[in-house]
C-alpha positions as CSV (number, residue, x, y, z in Angstrom):
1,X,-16.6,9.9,40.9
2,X,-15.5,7.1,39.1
3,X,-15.1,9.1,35.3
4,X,-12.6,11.1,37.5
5,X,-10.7,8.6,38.7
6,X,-10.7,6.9,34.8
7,X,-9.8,10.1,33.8
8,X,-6.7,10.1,35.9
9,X,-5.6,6.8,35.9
10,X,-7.0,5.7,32.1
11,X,-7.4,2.0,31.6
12,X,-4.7,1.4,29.0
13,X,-5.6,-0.9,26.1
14,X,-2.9,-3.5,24.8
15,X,-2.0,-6.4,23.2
16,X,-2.0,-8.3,27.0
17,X,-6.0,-8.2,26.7
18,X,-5.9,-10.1,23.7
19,X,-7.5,-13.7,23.6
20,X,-5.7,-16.2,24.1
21,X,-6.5,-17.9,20.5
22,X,-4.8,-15.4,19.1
23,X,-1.5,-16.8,20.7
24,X,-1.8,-19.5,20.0
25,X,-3.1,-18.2,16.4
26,X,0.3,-16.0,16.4
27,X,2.6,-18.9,17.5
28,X,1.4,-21.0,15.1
29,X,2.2,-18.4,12.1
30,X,5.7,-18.1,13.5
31,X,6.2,-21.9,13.3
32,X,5.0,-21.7,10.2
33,X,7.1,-19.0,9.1
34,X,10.1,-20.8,10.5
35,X,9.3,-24.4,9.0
36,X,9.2,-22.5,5.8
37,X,12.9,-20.9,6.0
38,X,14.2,-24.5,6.6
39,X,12.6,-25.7,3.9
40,X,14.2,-23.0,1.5
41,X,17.2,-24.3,2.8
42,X,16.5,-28.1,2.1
43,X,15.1,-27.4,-1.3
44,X,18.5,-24.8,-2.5
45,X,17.8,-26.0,-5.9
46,X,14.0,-25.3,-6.7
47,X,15.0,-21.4,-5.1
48,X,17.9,-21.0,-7.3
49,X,15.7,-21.4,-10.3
50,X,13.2,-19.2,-9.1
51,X,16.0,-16.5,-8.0
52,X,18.3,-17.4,-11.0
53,X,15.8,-16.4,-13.5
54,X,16.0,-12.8,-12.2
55,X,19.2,-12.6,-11.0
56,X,22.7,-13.6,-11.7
57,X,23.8,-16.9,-9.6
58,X,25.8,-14.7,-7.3
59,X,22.6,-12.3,-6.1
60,X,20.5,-15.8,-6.2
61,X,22.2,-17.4,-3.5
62,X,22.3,-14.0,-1.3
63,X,18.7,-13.6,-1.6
64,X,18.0,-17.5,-1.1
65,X,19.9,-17.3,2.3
66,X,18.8,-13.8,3.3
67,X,15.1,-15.2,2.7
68,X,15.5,-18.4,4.6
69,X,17.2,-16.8,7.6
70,X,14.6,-14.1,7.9
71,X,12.0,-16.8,7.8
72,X,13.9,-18.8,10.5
73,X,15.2,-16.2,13.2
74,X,11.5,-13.9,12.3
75,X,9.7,-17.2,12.9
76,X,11.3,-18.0,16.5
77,X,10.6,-14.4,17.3
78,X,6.9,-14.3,16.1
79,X,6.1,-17.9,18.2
80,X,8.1,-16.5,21.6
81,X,6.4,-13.1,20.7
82,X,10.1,-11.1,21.5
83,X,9.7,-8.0,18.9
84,X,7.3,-9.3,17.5
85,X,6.0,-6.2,15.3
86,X,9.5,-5.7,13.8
87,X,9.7,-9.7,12.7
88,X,6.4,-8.9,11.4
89,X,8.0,-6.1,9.5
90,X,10.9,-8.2,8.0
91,X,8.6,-10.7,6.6
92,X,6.6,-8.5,4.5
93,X,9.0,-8.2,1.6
94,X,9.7,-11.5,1.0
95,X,5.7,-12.1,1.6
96,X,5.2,-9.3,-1.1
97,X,8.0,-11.1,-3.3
98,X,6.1,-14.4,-3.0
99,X,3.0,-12.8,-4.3
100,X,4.9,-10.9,-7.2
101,X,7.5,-13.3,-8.4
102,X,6.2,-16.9,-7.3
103,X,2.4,-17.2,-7.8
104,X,2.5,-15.3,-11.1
105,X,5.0,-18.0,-12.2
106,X,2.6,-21.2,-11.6
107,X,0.4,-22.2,-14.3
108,X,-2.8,-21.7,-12.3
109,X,-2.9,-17.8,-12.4
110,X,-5.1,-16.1,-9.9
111,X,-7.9,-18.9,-9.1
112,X,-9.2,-21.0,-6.6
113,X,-6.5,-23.9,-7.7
114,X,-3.2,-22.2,-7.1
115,X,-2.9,-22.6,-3.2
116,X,0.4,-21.2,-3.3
117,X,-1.2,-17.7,-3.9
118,X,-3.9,-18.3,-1.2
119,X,-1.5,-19.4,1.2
120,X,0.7,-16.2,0.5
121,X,-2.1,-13.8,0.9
122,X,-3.5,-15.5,3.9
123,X,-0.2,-15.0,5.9
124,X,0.2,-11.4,4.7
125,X,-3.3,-11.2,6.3
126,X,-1.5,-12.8,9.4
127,X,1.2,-10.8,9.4
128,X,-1.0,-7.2,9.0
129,X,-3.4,-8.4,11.1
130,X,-0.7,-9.0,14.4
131,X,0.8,-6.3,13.4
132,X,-2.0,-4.1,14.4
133,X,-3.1,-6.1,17.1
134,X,0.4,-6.9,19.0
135,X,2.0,-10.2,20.1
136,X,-0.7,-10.6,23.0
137,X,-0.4,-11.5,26.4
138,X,2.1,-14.6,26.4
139,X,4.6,-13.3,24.9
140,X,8.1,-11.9,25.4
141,X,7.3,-8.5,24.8
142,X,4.5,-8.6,27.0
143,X,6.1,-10.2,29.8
144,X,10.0,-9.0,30.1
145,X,9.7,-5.9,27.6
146,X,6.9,-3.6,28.2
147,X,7.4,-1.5,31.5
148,X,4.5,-2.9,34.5
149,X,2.0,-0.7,35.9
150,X,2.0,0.6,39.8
């Protein structure tokens, strides 16, 4: 009796049923995220030398302000949880970029000392990671956005 009524109503599986560590977990990579756009704003000149040695100064400070108001408005929306998969999704080029075109540039290469490069990859792992999982079960998307059950 009861594998026919799951088989008629299934028990759906999402993000809601998440712990609630990985909230907090979640709103503490969005603050993150967003503490790190203000900062590329407060330090324009330390991001123009690391654009400006690509780029011409023109493209430089495009990208500098792209970057740090993807960081900012992608932040806020990974902590409230509101879209959170598609902020998720804007932040992984610039996290990619980081890895490429930052950590290469430090004189510590790929080791244990260059925390730049193990900070980078531990928020792409963040970033994958809620991206699979969802923004969990205090969150915008869970509480306004998805549709409730009758």
């Amino acid at each position: 009796m009861a594998l026919a009524h799951e088989l008629r109503h299934p028990r759906r599986i999402n993000s809601a049923n998440n712990p609630v560590w990985m909230d907090a977990l979640r709103v503490l990579l969005g603050l993150f995220l967003f503490v790190k756009g203000i900062l590329f704003l407060e330090h324009t000149t330390d991001v123009f030398y690391i654009f400006g040695a690509q780029q011409d100064l023109l493209s430089a400070g495009k990208a500098h302000f792209l970057t740090s108001m993807v960081h900012i408005v992608g932040g806020l929306m990974i902590a409230f949880g509101m879209l959170t998969r598609l902020a998720l999704l804007c932040q992984l080029p610039i996290l990619v970029g980081a890895l490429l075109i930052v950590s290469p540039q430090r004189e510590a290469g790929i080791s244990l000392q260059n925390t730049e490069l193990l900070l980078s990859l531990g928020i792409i792992a963040l970033v994958l990671f809620f991206m699979v999982k969802g923004p969990g079960r205090y969150s915008i998307d869970n509480k306004i956005l998805r549709q409730k059950q009758v």
